[in-house]
N, C-alpha and C positions, 0 to 999 in steps of 0.2 A: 459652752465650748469655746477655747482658745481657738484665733483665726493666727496661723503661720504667717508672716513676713516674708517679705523678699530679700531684706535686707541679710537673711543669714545669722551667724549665732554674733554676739560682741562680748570684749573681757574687761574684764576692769579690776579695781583693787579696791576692800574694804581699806576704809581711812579710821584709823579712831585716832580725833583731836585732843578726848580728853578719855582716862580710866578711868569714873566711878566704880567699880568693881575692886580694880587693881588686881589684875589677874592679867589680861589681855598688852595691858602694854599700849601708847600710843604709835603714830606711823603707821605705816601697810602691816594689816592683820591678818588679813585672806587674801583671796585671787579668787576670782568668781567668770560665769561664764553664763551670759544671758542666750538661751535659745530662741529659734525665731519663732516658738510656738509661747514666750515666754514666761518660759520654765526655767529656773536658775539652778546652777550649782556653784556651791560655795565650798572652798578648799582652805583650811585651816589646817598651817606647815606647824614644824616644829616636833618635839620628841611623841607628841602623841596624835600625830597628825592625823584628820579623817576628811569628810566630805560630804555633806549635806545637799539634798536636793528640797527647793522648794518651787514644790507645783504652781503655788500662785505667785510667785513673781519677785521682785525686787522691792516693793510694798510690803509683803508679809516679814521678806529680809528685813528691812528694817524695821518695821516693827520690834522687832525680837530683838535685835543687833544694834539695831542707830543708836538706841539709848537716847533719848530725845535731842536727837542731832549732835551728840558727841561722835557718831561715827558717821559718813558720808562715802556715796559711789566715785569713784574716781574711773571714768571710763578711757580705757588704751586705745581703742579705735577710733576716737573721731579728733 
């Protein structure tokens, strides 16, 4: 079981440096939003825009998404 923070929820922006895929495009890909329970949601704009929630965190996000460190959290709050 996740322990909540005090700190509140934080936002940040998926960064991809580089495409391997060549789908996504490099620069800010998403907009994301760290909860203080942290549980992330991740927003992917554009013509087919949608919104992924990932319960375990920011770690599972990249998993999936870093593409081994081509993509990286860029956090707005601190």
């Amino acid at each position: 079981m996740k322990v909540a923070s005090t700190s509140g929820p934080r936002c940040f922006q998926l960064v991809r440096h580089a495409d391997p895929s060549g789908v996504s495009g490099t620069g800010v890909i998403a907009e994301g939003v760290e909860w203080s329970d942290g549980t992330v949601a991740l927003h992917w704009g554009g013509r087919f825009a949608t919104t992924t929630v990932w319960p375990d965190g920011i770690d599972a996000l990249l998993t999936i998404h870093g593409h081994s460190g081509s993509s990286t959290i860029r956090w707005l709050d601190e």
